[in-house]
DSSP file (Angstrom, degrees, kcal/mol; ACC not computed):
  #  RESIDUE AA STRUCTURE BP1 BP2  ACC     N-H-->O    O-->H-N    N-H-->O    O-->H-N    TCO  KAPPA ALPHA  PHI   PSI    X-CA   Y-CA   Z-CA
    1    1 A X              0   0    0      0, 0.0     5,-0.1     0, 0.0    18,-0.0   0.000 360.0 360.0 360.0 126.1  142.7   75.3  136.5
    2    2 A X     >  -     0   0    0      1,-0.1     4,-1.2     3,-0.1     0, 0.0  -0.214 360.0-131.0 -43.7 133.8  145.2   74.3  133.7
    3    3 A X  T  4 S+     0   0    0      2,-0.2     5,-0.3     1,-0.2     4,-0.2   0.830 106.7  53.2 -47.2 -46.1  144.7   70.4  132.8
    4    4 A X  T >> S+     0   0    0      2,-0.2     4,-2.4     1,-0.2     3,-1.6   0.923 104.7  55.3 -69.9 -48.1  148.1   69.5  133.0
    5    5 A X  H >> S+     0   0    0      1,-0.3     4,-2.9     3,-0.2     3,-0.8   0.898 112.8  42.3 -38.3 -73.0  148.4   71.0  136.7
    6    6 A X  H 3< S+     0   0    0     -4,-1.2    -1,-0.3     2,-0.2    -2,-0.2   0.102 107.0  57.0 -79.0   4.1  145.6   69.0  137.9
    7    7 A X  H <4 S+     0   0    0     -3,-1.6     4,-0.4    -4,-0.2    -1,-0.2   0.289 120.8  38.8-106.4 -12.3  146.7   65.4  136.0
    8    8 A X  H X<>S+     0   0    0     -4,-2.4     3,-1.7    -3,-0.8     5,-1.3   0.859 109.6  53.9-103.6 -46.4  150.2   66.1  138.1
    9    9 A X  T 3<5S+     0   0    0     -4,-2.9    -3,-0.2    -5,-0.4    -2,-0.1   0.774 105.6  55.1 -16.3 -46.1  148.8   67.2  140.9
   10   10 A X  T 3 5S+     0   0    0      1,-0.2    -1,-0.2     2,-0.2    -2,-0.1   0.793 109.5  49.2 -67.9 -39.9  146.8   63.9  140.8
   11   11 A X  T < 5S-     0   0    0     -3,-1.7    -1,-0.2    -4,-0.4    -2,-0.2   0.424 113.7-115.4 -88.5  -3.0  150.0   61.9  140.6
   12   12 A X  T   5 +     0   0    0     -4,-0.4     2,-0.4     1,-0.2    -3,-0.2   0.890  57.5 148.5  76.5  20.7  151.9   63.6  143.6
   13   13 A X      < -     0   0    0     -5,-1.3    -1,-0.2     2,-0.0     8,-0.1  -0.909  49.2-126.4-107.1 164.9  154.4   65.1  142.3
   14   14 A X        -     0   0    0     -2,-0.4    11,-0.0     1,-0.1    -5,-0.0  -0.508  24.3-164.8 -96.0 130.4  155.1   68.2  144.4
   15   15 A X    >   -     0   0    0      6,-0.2     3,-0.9    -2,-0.1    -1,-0.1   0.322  22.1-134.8 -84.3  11.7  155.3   71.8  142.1
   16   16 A X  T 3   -     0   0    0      1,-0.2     3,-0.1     5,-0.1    -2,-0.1   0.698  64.8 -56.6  64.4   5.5  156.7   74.3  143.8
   17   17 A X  T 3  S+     0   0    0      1,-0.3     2,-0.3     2,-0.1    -1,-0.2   0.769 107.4 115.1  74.6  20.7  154.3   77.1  143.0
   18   18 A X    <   -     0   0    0     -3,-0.9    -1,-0.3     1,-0.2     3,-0.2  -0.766  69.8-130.1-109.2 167.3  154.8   76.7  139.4
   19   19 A X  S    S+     0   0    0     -2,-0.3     2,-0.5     1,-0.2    -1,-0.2   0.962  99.8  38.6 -58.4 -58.8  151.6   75.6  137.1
   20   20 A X  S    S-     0   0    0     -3,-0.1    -1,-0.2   -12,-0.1     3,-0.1  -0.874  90.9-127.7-104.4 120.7  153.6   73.2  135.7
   21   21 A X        -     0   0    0     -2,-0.5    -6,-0.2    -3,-0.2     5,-0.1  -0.011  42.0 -81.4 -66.0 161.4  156.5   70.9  137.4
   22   22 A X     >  -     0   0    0      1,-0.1     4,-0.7     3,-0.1    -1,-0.2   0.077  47.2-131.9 -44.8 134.7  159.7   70.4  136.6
   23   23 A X  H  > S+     0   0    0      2,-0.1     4,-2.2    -3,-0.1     5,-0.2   0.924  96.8  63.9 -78.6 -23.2  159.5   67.7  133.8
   24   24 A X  H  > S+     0   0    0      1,-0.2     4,-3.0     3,-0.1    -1,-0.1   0.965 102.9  47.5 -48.9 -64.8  162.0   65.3  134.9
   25   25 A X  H  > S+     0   0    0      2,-0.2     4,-1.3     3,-0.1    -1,-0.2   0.600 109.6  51.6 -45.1 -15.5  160.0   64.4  138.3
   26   26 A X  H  X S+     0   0    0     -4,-0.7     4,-2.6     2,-0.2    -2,-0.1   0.724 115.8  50.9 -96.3 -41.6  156.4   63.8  136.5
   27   27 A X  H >X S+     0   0    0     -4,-2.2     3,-1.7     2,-0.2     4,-1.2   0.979 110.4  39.9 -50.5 -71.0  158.6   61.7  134.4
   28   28 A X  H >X S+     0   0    0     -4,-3.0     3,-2.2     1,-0.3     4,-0.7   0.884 121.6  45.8 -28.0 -58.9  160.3   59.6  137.0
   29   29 A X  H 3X S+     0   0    0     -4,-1.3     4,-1.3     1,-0.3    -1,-0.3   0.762 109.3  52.6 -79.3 -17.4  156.9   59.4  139.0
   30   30 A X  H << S+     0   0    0     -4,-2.6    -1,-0.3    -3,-1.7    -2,-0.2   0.609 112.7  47.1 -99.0   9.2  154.8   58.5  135.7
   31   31 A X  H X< S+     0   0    0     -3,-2.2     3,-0.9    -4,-1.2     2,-0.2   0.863 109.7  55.7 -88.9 -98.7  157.7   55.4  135.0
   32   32 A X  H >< S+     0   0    0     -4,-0.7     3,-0.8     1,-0.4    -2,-0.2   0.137  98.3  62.7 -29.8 -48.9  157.3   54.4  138.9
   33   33 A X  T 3< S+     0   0    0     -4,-1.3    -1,-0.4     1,-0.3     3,-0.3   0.481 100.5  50.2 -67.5   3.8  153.5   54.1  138.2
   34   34 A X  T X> S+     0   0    0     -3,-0.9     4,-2.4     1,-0.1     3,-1.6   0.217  81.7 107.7-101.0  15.1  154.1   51.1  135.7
   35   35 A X  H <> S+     0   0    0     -3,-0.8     4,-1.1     1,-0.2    -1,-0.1   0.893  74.9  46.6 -64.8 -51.0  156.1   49.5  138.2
   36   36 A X  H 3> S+     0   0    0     -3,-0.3     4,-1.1     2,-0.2    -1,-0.2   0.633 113.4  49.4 -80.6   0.4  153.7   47.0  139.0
   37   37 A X  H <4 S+     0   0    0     -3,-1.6    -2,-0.2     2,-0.1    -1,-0.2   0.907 106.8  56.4 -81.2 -25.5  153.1   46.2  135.1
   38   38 A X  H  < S+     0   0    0     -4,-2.4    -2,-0.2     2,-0.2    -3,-0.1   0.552 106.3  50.1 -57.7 -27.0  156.8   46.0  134.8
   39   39 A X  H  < S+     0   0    0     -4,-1.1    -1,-0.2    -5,-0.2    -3,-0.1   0.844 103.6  58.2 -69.1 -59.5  156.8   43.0  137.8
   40   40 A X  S  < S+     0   0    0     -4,-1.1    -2,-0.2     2,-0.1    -1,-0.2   0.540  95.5  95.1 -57.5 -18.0  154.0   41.0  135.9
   41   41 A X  S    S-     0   0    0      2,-0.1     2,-0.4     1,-0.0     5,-0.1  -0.376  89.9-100.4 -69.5 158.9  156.8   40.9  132.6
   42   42 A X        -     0   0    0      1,-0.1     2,-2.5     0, 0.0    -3,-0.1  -0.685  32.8-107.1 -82.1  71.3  158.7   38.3  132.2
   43   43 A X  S >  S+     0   0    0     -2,-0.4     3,-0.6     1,-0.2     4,-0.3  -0.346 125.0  48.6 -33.5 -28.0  162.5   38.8  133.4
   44   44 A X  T 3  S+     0   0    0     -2,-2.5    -1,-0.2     1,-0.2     4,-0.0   0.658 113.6  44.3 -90.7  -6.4  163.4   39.0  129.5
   45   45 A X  T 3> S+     0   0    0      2,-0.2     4,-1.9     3,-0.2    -1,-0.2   0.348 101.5  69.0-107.4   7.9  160.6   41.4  128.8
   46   46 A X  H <> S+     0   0    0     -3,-0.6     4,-2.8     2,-0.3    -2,-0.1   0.509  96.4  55.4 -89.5 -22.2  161.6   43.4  131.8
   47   47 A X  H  > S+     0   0    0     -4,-0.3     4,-0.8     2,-0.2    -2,-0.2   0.723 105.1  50.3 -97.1 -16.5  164.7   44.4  130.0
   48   48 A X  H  > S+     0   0    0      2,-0.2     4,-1.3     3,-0.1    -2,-0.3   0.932 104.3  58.5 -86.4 -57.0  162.9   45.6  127.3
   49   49 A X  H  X S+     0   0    0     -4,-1.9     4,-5.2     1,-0.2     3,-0.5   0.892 100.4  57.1 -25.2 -64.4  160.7   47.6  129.6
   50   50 A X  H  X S+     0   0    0     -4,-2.8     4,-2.1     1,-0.3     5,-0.4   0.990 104.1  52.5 -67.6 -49.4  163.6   49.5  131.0
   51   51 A X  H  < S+     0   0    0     -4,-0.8    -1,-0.3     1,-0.2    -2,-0.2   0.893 107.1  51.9 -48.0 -24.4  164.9   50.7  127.6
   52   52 A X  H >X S+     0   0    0     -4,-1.3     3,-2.7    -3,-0.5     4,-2.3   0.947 111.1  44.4 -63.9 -46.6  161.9   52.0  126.7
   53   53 A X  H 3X S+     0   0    0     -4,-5.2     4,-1.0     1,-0.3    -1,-0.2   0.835 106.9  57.1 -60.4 -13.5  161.8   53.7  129.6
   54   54 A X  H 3X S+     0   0    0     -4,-2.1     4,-1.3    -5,-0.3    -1,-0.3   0.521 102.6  66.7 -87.4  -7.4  165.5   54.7  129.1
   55   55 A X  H <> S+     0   0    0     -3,-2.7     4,-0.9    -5,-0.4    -1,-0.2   0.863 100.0  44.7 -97.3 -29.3  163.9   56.3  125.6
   56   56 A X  H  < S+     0   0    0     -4,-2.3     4,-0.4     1,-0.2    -1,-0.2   0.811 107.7  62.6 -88.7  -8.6  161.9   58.8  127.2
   57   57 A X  H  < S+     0   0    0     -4,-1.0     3,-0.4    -5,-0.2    -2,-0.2   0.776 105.0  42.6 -20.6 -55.8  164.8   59.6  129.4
   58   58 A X  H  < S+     0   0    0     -4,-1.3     3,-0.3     1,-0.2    -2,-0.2   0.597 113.4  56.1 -95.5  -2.3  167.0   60.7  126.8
   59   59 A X  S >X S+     0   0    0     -4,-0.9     3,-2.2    -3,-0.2     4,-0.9   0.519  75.1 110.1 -85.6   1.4  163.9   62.6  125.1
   60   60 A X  H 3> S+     0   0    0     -4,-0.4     4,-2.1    -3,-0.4    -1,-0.2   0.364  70.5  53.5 -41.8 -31.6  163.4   64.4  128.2
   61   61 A X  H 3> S+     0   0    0     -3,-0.3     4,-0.8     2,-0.2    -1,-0.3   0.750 113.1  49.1 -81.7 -33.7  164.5   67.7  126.9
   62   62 A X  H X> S+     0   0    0     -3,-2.2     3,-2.4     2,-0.2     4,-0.7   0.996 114.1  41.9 -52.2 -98.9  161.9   67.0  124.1
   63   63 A X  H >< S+     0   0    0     -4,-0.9     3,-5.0     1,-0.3     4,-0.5   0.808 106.6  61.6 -50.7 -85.5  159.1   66.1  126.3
   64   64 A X  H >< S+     0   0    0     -4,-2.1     3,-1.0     1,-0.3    -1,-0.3   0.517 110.6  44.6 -21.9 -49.9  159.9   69.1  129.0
   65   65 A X  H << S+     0   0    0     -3,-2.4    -1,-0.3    -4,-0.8    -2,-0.2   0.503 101.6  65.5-103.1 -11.2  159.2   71.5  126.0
   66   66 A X  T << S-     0   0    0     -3,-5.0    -1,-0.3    -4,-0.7    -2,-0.2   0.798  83.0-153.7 -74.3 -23.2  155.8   69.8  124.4
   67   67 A X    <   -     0   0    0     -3,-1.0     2,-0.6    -4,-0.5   -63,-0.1   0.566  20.6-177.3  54.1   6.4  154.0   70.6  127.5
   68   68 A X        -     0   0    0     -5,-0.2     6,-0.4     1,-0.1     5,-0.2  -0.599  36.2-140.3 -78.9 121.2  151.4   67.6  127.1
   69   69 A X  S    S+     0   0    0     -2,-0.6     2,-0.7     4,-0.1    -1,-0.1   0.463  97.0  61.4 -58.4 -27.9  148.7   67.2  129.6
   70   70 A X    >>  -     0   0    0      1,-0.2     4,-0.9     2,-0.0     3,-0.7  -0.882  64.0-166.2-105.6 111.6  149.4   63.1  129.3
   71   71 A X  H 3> S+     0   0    0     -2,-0.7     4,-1.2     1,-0.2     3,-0.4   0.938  91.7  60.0 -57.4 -39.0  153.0   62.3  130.3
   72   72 A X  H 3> S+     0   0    0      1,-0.2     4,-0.8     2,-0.2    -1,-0.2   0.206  92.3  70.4 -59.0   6.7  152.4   58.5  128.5
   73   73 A X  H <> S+     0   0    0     -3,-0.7     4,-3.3    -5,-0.2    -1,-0.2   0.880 109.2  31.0 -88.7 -78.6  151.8   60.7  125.3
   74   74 A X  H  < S+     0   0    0     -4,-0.9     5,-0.3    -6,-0.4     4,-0.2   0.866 111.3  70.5 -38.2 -43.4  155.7   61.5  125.4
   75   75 A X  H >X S+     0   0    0     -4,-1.2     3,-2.0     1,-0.3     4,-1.1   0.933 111.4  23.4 -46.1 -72.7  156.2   58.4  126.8
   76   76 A X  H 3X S+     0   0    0     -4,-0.8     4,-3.5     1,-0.4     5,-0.4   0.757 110.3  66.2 -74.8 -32.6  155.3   56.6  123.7
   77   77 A X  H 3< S+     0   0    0     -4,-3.3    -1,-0.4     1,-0.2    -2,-0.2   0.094 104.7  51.9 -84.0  29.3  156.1   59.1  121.2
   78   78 A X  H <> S+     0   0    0     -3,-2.0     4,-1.7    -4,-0.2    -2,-0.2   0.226 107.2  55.9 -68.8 -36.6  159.9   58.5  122.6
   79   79 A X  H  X>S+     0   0    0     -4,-1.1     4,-5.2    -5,-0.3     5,-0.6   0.898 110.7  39.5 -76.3 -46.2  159.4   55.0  122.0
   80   80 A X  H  X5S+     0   0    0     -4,-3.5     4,-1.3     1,-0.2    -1,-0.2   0.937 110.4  54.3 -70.3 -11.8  158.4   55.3  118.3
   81   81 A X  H  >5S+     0   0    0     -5,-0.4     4,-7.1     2,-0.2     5,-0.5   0.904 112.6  51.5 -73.3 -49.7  161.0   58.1  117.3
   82   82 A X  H  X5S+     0   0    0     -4,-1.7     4,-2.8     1,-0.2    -2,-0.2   0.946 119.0  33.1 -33.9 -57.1  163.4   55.3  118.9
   83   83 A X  H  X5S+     0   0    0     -4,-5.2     4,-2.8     2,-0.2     5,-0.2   0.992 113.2  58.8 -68.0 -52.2  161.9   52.3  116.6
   84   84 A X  H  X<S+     0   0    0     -4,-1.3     4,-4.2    -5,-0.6    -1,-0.2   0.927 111.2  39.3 -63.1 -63.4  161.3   54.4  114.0
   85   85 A X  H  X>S+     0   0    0     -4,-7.1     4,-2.6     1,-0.2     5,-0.5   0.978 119.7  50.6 -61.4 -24.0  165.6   55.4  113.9
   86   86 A X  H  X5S+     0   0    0     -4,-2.8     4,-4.1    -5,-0.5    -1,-0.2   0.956 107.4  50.2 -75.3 -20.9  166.3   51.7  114.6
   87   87 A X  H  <5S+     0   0    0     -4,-2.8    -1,-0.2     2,-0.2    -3,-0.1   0.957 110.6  48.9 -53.7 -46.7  164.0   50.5  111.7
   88   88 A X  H >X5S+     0   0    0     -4,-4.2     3,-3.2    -5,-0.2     4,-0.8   0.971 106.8  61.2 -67.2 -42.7  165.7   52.9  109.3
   89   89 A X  H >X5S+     0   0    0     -4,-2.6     4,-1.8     1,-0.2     3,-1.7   0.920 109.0  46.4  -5.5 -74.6  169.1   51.3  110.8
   90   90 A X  H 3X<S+     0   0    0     -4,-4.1     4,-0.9    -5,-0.5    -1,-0.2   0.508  99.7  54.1 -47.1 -21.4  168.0   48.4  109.6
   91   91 A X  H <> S+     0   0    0     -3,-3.2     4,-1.4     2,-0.2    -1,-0.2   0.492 107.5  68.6-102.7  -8.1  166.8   49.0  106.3
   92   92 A X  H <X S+     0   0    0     -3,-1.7     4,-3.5    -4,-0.8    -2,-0.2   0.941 103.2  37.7 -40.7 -69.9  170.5   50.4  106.0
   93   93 A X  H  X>S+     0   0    0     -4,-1.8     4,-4.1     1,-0.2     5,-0.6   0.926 107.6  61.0 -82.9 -38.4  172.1   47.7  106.3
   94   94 A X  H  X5S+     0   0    0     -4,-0.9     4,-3.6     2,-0.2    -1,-0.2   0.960 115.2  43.2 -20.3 -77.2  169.7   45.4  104.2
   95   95 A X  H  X5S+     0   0    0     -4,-1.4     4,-1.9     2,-0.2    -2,-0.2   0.830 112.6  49.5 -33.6 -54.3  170.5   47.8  101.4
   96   96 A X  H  X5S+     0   0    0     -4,-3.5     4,-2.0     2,-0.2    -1,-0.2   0.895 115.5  42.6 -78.9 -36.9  174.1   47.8  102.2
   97   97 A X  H  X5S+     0   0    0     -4,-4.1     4,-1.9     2,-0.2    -2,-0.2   0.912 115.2  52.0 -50.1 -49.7  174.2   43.8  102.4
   98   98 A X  H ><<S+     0   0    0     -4,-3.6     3,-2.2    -5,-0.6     4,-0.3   0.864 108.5  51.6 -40.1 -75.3  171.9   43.5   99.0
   99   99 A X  H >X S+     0   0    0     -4,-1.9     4,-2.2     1,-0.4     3,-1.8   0.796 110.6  45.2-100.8 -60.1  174.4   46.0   97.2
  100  100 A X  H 3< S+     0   0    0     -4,-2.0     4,-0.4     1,-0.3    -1,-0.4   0.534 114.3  54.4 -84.7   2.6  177.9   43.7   98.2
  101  101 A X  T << S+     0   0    0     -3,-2.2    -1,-0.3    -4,-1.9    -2,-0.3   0.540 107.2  45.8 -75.7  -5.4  176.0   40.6   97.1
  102  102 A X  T <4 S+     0   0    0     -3,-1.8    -2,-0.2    -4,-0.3    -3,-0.1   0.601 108.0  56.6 -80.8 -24.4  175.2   41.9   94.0
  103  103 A X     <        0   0    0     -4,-2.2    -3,-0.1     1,-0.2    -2,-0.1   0.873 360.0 360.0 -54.7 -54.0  178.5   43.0   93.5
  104  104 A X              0   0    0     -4,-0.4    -1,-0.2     0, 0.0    -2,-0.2   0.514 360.0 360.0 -69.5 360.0  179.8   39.4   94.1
């Protein structure tokens, strides 16, 4: 039996008769299971929690198409494409501040 089948299966969420379920629901339900880590944060780290989660959300399309047997795989590899663009953001504007004080 395909891995992936039987590590959603395990989680409940319902397939339809396909091998593998829709990827949006395995998502949903494998952010529901952090639910109680999400409780234990502290209200300001709770708000970083949901953007992360909001980052494999918008990779979704991404994730549907990797097909990997650990949804928390995607999970994370959403969070670091996320840090990753915000790092380079960052190093943008460093650059772009350096540059117009050196000018002055």
């Amino acid at each position: 039996m395909n891995r992936c089948y039987v590590l959603i299966q395990s989680i409940g969420v319902k397939t339809m008769g396909r091998t593998v379920p829709s990827f949006r629901p395995a998502l949903e339900k494998e952010i529901e299971s952090w639910k109680d880590f999400k409780r234990a944060l502290r209200p300001e780290d709770q708000k970083v929690f949901d953007k992360l989660m909001n980052f494999a959300r918008i990779h979704a399309d991404a994730g549907s198409l990797a097909a990997r047997p650990m949804l928390s795989e995607i999970l994370f590899m959403s969070y670091a494409i996320e840090q990753e663009k915000k790092i380079r953001s960052l190093e943008r504007e460093i650059k772009d501040v350096k540059e117009k004080i050196n000018k002055t």
